[in-house]
C-alpha positions as CSV (number, residue, x, y, z in Angstrom):
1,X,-132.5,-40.8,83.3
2,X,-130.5,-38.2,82.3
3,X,-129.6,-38.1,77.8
4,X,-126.5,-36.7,76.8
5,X,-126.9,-35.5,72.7
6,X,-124.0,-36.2,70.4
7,X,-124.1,-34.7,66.4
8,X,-127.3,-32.9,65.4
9,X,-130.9,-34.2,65.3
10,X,-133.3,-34.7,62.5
11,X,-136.9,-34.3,61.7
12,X,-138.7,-36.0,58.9
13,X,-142.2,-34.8,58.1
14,X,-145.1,-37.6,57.3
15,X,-148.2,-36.7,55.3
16,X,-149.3,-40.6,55.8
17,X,-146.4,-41.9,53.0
18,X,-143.4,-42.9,54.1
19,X,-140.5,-40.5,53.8
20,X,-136.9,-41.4,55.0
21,X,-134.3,-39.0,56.2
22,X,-131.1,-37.9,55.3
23,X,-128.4,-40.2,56.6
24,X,-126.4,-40.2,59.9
25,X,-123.4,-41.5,60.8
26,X,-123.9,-44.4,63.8
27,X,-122.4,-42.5,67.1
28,X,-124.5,-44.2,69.6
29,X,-126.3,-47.1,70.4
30,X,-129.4,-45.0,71.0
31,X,-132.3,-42.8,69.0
32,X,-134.5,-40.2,71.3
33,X,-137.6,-40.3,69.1
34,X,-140.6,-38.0,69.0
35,X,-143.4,-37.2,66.9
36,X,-145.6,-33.7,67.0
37,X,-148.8,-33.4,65.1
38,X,-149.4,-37.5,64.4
39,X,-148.8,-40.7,66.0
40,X,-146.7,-43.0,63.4
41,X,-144.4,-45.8,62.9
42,X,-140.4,-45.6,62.5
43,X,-137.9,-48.4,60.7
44,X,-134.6,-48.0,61.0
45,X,-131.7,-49.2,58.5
46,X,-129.8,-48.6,56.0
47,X,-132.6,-47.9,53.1
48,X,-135.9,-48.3,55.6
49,X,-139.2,-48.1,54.6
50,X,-141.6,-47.6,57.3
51,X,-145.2,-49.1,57.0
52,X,-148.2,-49.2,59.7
53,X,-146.9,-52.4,61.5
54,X,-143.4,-51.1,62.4
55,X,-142.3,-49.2,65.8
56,X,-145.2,-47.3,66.7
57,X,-144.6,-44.0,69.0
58,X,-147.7,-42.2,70.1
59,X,-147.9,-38.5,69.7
60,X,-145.7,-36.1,71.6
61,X,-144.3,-38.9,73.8
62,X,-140.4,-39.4,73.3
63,X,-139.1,-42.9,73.0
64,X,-135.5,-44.3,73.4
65,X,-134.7,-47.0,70.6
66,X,-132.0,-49.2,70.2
67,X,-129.6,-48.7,67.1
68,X,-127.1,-51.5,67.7
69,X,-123.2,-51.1,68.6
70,X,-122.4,-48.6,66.7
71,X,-119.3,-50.1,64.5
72,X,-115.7,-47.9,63.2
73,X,-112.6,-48.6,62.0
74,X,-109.7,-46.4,60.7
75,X,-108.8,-46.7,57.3
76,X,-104.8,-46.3,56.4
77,X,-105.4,-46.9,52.1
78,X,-107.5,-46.0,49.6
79,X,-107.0,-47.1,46.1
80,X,-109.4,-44.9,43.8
81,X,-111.5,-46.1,40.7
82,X,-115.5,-46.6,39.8
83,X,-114.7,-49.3,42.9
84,X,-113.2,-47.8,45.9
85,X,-111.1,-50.2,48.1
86,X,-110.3,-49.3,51.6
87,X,-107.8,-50.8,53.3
88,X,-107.4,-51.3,56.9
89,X,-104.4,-52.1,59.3
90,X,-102.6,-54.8,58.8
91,X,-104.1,-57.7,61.0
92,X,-107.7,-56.1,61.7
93,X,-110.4,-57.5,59.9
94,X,-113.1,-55.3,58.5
95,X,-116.2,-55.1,60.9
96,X,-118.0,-54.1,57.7
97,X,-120.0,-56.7,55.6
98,X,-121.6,-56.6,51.9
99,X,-124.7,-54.8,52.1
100,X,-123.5,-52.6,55.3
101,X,-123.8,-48.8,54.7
102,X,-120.6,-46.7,55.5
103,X,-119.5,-43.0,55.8
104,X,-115.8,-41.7,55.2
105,X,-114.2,-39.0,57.0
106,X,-110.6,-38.0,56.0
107,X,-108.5,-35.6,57.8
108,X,-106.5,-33.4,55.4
109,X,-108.0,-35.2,52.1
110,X,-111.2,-34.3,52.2
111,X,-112.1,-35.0,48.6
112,X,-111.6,-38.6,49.7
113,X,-114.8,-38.7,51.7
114,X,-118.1,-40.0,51.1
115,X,-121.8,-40.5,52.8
116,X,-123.8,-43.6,52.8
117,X,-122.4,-45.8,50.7
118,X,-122.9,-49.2,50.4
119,X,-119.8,-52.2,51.0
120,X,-120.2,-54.3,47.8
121,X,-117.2,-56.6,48.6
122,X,-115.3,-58.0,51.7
123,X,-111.0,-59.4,50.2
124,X,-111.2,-62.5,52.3
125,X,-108.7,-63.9,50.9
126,X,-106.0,-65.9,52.9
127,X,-102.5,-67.7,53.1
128,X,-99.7,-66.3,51.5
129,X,-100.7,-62.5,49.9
130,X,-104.1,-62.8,51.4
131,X,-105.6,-60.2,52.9
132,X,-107.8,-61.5,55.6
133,X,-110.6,-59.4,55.1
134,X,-108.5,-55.7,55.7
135,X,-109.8,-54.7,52.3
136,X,-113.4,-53.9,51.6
137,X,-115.1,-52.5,48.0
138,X,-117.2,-49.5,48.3
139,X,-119.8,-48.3,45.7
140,X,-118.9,-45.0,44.8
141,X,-116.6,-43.5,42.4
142,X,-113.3,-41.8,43.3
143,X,-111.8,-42.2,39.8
144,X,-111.2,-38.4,39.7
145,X,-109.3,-38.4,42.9
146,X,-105.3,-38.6,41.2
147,X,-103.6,-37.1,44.6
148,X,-102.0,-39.9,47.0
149,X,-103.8,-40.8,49.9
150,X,-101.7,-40.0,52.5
151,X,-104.0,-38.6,55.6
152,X,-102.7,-39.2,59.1
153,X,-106.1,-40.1,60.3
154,X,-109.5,-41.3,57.9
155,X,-112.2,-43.4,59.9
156,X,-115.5,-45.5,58.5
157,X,-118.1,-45.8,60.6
158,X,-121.8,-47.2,59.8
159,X,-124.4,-44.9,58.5
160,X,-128.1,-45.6,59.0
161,X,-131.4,-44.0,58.0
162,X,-134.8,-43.7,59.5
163,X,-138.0,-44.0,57.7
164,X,-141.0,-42.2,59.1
165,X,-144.8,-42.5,58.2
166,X,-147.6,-41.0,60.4
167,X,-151.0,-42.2,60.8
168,X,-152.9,-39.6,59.1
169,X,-152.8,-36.3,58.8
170,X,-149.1,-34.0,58.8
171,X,-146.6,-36.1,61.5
172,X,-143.3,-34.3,62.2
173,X,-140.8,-36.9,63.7
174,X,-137.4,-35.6,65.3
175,X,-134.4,-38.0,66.1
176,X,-131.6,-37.5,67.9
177,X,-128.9,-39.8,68.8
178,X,-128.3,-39.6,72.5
179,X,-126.0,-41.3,75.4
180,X,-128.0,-42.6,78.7
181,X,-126.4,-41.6,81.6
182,X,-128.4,-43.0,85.1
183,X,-130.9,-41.8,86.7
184,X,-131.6,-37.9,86.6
């Protein structure tokens, strides 16, 4: 099978502790996994701790793993504050839920995004002036953003992390999410 890369890979370095790497916004619905130096164990999530009895990947032997669907949504509000609400299209509900992490990417208005950042609050509100769920809280604080929003094009999409800890000794693990195309 052949891979196809898509954004940059990763390495995390293990000294037998856990250690988690930077975030990554969720492209695909697969991670290409190695490890050089140690065997170890991987956990993937939004703040993952690995520990000796999760995903174990033997030294210098790549594995494919399975993030999930990889979820997006384009946002078309933002009202700032120590809360930030985004606010989606009018009659899509969020595909976010409380305790999801999210990245924010905003053409043009660049000082409106943000990495990693967890959805604290889902407006499910209905009937007449409800929102039906196209408004979500975000923890982080845009309180010192006073320009409009008025980008042509900002998208959320899930962010993830993954925890690496190696069985003794220094472990190097690199990650890289990938598309599977058939066989090579």
């Amino acid at each position: 099978m052949a891979h196809k890369p898509v954004g940059t890979g990763f390495t995390v370095i293990s000294t037998g502790s856990a250690v988690k790497s930077s975030s990554f916004v969720h492209k695909t619905d697969t991670l290409r996994v190695v490890t050089f130096g140690a065997r170890g164990h991987i956990a993937i999530g939004t703040e993952p701790t690995a520990t000796h009895v999760d995903y174990f990947l033997t030294a210098n032997n790549p594995e494919t793993v399975s993030l999930g669907a990889p979820r997006s949504q384009r946002v078309v509000g933002v009202t700032t504050g120590e809360t930030t609400t985004l606010i989606f299209e009018e009659g899509l509900a969020s595909q976010f839920e409380v305790g999801d992490y999210v990245s924010l990417v905003v053409s043009q208005q660049s000082y409106y995004d943000f990495t990693h950042q967890p959805v604290i609050s889902v407006n499910t509100s209905s009937g007449y002036n409800g929102y039906f769920s196209t408004r979500i809280g975000i923890d982080t604080n845009t309180s010192g953003i006073v320009t409009s929003f008025n980008s042509p094009y900002a998208e959320l999409r899930n962010s993830l992390k993954v925890s690496f800890i190696s069985d003794g000794g220094t472990g190097n693990m690199f990650a890289q999410q990938v598309q599977i195309t058939g066989q090579a």
